[in-house]
LOVEX-544703 format. One record per residue (C-alpha): x, y, z; residue in three letters. Coordinates in steps of 0.02 Angstrom, whole numbers. Each point is the difference from the previous one (the first is absolute). Example, Ala and Ser with C-alpha at 12.3 -4.5 7.8 and 13.67 -1.06 7.14 Angstrom:
LOVEX-544703
615;-225;390;Ala
69;172;-33;Ser
end
This chain:
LOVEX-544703
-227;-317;141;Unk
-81;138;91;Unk
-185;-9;-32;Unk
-57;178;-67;Unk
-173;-37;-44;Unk
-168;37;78;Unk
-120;-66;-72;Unk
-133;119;-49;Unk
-170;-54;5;Unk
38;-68;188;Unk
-40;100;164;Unk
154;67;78;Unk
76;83;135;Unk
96;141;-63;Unk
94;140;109;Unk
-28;159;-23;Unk
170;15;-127;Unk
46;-143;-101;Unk
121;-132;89;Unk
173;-44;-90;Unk
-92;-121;-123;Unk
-125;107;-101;Unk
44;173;-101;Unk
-33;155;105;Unk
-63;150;-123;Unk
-23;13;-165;Unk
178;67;-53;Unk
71;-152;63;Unk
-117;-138;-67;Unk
48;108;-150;Unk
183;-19;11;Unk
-10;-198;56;Unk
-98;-27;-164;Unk
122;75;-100;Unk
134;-95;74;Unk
-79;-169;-25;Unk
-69;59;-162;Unk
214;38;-36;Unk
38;-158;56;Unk
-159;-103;-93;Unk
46;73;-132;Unk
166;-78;-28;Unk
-73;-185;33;Unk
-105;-111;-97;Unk
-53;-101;150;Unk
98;-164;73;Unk
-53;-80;137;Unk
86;30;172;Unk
112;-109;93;Unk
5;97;151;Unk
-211;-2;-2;Unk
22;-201;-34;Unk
117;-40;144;Unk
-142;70;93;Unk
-169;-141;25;Unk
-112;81;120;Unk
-146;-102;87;Unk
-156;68;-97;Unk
-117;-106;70;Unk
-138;52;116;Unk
67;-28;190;Unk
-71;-166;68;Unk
4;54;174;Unk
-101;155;17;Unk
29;100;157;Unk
-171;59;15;Unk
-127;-149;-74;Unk
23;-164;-70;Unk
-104;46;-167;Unk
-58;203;-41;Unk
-193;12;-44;Unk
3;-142;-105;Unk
-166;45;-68;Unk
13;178;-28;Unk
47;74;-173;Unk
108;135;70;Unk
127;-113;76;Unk
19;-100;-176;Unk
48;167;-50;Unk
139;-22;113;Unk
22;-170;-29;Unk
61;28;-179;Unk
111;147;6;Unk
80;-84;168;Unk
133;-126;-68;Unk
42;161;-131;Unk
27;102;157;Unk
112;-89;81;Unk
134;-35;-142;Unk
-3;194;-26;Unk
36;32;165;Unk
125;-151;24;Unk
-97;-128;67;Unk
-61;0;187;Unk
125;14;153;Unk
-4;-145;102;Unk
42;-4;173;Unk
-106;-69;123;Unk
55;157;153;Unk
-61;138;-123;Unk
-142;-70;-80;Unk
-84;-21;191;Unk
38;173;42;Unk
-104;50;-153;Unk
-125;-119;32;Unk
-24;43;175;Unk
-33;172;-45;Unk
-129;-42;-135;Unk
-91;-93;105;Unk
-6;125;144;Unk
-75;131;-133;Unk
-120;-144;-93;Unk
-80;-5;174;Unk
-49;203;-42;Unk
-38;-28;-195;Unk
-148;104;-59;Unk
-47;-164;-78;Unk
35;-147;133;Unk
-46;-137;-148;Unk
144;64;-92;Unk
155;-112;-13;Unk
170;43;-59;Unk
170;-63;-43;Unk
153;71;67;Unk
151;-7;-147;Unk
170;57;77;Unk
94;28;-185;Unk
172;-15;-12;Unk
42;186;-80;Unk
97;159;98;Unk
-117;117;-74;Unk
-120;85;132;Unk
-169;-50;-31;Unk
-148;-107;7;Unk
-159;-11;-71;Unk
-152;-101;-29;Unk
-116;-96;-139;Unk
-194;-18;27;Unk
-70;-159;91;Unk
137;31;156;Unk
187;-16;-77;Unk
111;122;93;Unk
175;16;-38;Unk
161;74;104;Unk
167;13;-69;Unk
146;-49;124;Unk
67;185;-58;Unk
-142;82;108;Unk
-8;-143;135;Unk
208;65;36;Unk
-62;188;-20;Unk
-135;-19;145;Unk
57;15;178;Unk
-162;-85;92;Unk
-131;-101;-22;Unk
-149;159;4;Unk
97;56;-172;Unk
-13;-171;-103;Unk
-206;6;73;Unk
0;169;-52;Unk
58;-74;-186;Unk
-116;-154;12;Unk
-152;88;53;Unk
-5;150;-120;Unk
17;-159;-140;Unk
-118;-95;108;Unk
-122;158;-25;Unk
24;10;-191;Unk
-75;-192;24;Unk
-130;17;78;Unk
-43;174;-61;Unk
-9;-101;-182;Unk
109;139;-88;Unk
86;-104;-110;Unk
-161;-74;-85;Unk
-55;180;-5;Unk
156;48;-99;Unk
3;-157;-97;Unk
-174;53;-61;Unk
58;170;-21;Unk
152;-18;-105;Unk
-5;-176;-65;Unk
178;-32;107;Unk
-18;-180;6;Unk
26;-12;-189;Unk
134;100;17;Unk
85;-42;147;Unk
-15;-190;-92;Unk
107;87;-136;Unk
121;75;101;Unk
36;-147;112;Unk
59;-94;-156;Unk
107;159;-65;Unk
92;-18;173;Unk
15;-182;-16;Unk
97;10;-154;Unk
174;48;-25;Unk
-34;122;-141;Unk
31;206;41;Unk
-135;30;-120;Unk
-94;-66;124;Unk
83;69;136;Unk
-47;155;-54;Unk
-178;-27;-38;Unk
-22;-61;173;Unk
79;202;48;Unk
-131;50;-116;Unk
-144;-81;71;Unk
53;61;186;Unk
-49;185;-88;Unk
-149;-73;-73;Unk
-67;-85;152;Unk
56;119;126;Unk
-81;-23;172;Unk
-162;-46;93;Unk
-75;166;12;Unk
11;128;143;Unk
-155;-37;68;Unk
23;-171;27;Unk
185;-11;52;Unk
-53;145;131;Unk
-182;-119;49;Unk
143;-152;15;Unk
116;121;145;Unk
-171;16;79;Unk
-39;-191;4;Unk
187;-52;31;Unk
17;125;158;Unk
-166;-47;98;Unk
52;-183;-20;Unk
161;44;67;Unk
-67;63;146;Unk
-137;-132;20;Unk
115;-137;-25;Unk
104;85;159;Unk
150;58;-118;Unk
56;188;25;Unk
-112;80;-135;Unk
135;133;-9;Unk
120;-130;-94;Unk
-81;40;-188;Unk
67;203;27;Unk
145;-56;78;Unk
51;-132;-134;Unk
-50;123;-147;Unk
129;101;84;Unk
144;-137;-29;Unk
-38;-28;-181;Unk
-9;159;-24;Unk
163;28;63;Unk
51;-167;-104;Unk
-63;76;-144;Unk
124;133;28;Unk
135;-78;61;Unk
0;-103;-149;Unk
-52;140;-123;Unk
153;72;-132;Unk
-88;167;43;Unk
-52;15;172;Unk
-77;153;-31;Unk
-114;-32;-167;Unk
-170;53;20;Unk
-55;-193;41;Unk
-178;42;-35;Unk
14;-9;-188;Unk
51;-175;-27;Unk
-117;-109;-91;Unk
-113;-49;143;Unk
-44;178;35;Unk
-190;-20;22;Unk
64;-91;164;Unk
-36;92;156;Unk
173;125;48;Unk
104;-48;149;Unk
-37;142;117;Unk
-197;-26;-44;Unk
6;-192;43;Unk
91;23;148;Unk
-104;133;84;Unk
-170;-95;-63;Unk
79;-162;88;Unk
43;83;158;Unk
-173;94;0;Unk
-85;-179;-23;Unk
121;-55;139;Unk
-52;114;130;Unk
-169;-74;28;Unk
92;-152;97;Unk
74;130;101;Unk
190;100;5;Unk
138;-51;-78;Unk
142;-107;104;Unk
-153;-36;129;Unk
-106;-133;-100;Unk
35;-156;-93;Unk
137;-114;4;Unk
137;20;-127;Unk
62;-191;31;Unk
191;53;-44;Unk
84;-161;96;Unk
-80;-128;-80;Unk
-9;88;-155;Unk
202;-5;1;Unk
28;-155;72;Unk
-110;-52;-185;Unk
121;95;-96;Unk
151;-40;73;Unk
111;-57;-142;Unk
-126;14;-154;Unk
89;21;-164;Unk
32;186;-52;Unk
30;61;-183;Unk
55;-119;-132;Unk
-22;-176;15;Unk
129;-116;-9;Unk
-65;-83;-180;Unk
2;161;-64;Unk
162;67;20;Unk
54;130;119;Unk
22;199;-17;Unk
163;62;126;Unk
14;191;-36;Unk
87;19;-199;Unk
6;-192;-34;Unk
-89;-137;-32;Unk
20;-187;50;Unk
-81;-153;-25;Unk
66;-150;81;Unk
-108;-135;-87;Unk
33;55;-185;Unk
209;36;95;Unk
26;177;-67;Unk
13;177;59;Unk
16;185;-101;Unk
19;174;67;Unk
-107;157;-92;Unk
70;175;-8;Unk
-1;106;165;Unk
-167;106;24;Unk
-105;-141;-91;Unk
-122;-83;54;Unk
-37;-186;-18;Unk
-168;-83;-13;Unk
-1;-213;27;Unk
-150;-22;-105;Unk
-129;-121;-44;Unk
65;-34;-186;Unk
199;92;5;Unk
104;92;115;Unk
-19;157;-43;Unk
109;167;19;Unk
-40;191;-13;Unk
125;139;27;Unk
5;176;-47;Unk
-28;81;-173;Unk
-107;-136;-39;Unk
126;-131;5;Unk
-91;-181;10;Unk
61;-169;1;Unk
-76;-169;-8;Unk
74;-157;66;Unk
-74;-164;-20;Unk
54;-202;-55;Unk
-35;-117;-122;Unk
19;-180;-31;Unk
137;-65;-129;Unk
-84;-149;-57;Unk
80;18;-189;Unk
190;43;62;Unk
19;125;-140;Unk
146;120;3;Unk
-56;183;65;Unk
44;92;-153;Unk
-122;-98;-72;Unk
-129;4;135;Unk
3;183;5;Unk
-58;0;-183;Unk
-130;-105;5;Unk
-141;111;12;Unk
-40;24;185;Unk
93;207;-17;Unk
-86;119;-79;Unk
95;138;-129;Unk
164;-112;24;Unk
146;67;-85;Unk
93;-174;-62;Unk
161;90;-38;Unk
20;42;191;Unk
-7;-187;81;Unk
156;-50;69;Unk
48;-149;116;Unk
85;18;156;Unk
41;-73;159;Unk
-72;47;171;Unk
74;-54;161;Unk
38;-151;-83;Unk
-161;-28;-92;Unk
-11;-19;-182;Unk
-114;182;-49;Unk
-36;105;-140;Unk
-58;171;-29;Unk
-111;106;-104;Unk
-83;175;-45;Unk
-195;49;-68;Unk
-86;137;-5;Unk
-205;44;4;Unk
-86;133;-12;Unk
80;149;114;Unk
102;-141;99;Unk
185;-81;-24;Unk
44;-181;80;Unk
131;-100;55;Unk
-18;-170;-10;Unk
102;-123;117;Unk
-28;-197;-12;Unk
109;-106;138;Unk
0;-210;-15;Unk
10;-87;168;Unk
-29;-183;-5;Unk
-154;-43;-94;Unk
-82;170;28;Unk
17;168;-108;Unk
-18;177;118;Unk
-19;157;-75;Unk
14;187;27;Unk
-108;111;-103;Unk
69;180;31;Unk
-119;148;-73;Unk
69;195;-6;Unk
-88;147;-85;Unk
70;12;-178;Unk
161;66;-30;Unk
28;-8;212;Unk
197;-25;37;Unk
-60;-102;142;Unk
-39;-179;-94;Unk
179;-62;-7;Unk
47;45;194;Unk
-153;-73;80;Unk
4;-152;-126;Unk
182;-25;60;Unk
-43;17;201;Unk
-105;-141;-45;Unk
102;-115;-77;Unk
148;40;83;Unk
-91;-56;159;Unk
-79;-173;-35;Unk
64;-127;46;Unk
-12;-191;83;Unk
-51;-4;185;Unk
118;-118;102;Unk
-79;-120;91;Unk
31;71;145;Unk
-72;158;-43;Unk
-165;-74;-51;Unk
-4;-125;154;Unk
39;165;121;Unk
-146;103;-111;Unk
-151;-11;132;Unk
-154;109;-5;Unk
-52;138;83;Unk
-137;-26;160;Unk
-71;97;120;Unk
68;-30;171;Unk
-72;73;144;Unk
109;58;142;Unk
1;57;193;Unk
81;167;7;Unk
142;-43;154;Unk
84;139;102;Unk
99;141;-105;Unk
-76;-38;-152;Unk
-84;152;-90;Unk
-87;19;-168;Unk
165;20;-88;Unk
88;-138;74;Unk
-152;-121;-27;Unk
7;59;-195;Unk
171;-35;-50;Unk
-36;-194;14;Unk
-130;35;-145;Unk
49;-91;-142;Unk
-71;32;-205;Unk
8;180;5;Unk
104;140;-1;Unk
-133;102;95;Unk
28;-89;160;Unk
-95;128;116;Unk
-126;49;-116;Unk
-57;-186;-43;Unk
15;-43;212;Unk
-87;161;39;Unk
-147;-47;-144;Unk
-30;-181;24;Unk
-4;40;226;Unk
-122;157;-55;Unk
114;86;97;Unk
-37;195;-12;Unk
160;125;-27;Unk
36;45;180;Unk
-41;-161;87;Unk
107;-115;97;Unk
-4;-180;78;Unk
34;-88;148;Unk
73;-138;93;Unk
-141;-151;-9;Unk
-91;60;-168;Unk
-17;-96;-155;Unk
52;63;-157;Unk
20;-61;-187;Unk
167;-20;-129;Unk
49;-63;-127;Unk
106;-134;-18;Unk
63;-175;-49;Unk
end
């Protein structure tokens, strides 16, 4: 499922606003917590299917890109060492393939050459997630999600990424913190929270990104200063870090329920604002000379890397295609409600739409081949009312159906046998809401079997990069988009293409597609 977590206690490369995967201001981590808290609280805990059919590699990568072992000796790296393996099963596993992980590794190298500390190694981990991000542990482990690798436009913007992380390095600001705040201990406990499939702990880990908010202002601002001069001494446009803030910015927006929130509240507001990082990296960037006249931005070999790299949901996990959801390896699909949203997540599918309506989706084994009535009562639904299970019949499938109620919050329960697995909708509605029984039913209503021709067809998304040909425009161009119903929006955002701009016969541009 979509990997939501960072992983506080790490270094990390955040934009200015909050990308798609992390909750943007206060009112909203306020709202998603009493959603999950809705939905936690009709559910004793079971363990997941959907999070089982899922094995992600979690061991270290035995073919660094950068060095064959990091600083073996030094205590930072076994730091690193040990929260590693946890790393990469949160953000599922590492994303292998060979044309992508050279690009990266080509443009660590170029900026290792610039390091402020030459002796210092690192180890380049491409991790298999959509979210936009990437980060680093002490001793030299950087991470880049394949989310922000299909967001960047040229190499200069991934160096800009690497060498801002590179700074935090060498600049020892995570030992600083760890000193500071005791966040290894903690980031220890939250690893382990995301690793298991309990929304207690789901939670927590929400809790501790308020706890353990950011590096502080000084340093993230001392880590712009490092990352730009290395930009520029490693021959990269230095302009790339403003310019790059600038697209996850407008990320940040584009994926934002409220475009126009006041994005400087959310939870990591001792960050640095947009419009103050921006102008501090261009300032910085000036010293190499004026923009568009200095440095190379390395945009054709940066999209001949990218050329077909995975976008969004991977194919173990199930795919998200506007209102439904589909999973070809489990052979099922369901539709939510129009104007809700769905989130493929690391432990459930999960669904939010308005008035606080939430639903949780996930999958068990049936190992004891129990009749659903039954299973429904045995203790996994909290404040069950027994006199309202009934058995029915869904699409074919043997099902049964229940109410509860907790605290200020009424819940439909739906159970649904296929094969040797039970799936099950948990649908959560402010108390006394007239809304449980019609988005309970769009649920049920809509599951059903994929044929195998639907789930040998299902393919997942890449980016493909394209040569704009003769009487093609912007518009044209966006309409073979594919995963969105924002076609223009999503083209315009992931070609940083401003409003007003056009293209041309010969250029290179990004979409989305199978």
């Amino acid at each position: 499922m979509m990997r939501k977590t960072r992983l506080d206690g790490l270094t990390t490369w955040k934009s200015p606003a909050l990308s798609s995967d992390a909750i943007s201001a206060p009112r909203r981590f306020a709202r998603s917590l009493m959603l999950l808290s809705a939905l936690a609280m009709g559910l004793n805990g079971c363990q997941s299917l959907i999070e089982q059919s899922y094995q992600p590699s979690v061991s270290p990568s035995s073919n660094p890109q950068i060095v064959d072992e990091v600083q073996k000796n030094d205590p930072r790296a076994a730091m690193g060492a040990r929260e590693h393996p946890r790393i990469v099963a949160s953000y599922g596993g590492e994303y292998k393939d060979a044309k992508t992980e050279r690009l990266v590794a080509r443009i660590a190298g170029a900026l290792t050459a610039v390091s402020e500390n030459p002796s210092q190694s690192y180890r380049i981990t491409i991790l298999n997630s959509p979210a936009i991000n990437a980060f680093a542990l002490p001793g030299g482990y950087l991470y880049v999600t394949r989310g922000l690798l299909a967001l960047a436009n040229d190499a200069s913007e991934v160096a800009a990424v690497l060498s801002h992380e590179m700074g935090h390095v060498t600049a020892n600001h995570g030992i600083e913190r760890q000193k500071r705040e005791e966040a290894e201990v903690i980031a220890s406990r939250v690893v382990a929270e995301v690793l298991s499939s309990d929304i207690a702990g789901k939670q927590a880990l929400a809790r501790g990104k308020l706890r353990l908010a950011a590096f502080s202002r000084q340093q993230e601002l001392q880590a712009d200063v490092i990352g730009v001069r290395m930009l520029g001494e490693a021959g990269y446009d230095p302009y790339s870090a403003a310019r790059f803030l600038d697209s996850m910015a407008a990320y940040s927006r584009f994926m934002s329920v409220d475009p126009e929130a006041d994005q400087s509240l959310d939870f990591l507001s001792s960050h640095p604002n947009s419009a103050q990082r921006i102008e501090l990296a261009r300032t910085h960037a000036r010293a190499f000379g004026q923009e568009g006249s200095v440095g190379d931005k390395g945009r054709d070999y940066y999209l001949d890397g990218i050329d077909g790299l995975l976008y969004g949901d991977s194919p173990e996990e199930g795919y998200v295609r506007g209102q439904t959801f589909l999973h070809g390896g489990l052979g099922i699909r369901f539709d939510v409600p129009p104007d809700f949203k769905i989130d493929n997540k690391v432990e459930a599918v999960m669904a939010t739409g308005p008035n606080d309506i939430a639903v949780r989706f996930d999958g068990v084994a049936d190992n004891q081949n129990q009749s659903l009535t039954n299973y429904i009562s045995s203790g996994w639904v909290t404040g069950l009312d027994p006199s309202t299970i009934q058995p029915i019949t869904i699409n074919g499938m043997e099902a049964a159906t229940a109410r509860a109620s907790a605290d200020r919050w009424d819940f439909d329960v739906t159970v649904i046998r296929n094969n040797s697995q039970i799936f099950r909708f948990l649908t959560a509605v402010p108390k006394g809401s007239d809304a449980l029984e019609p988005t309970a039913n769009v649920l049920r209503t809509s599951f059903r079997r994929m044929t195998p021709a639907e789930a040998a067809s299902l393919k997942p998304l890449r980016i493909r990069v394209v040569t704009v040909r003769p009487g093609e425009n912007i518009s044209t161009l966006a309409v073979r988009m594919m995963g969105t119903d924002r076609k223009l929006d999503l083209f315009k955002l992931i070609n940083a293409l401003p409003m007003g701009a056009a293209v041309s016969p010969g250029d290179r541009v990004k979409i989305i597609a199978e």
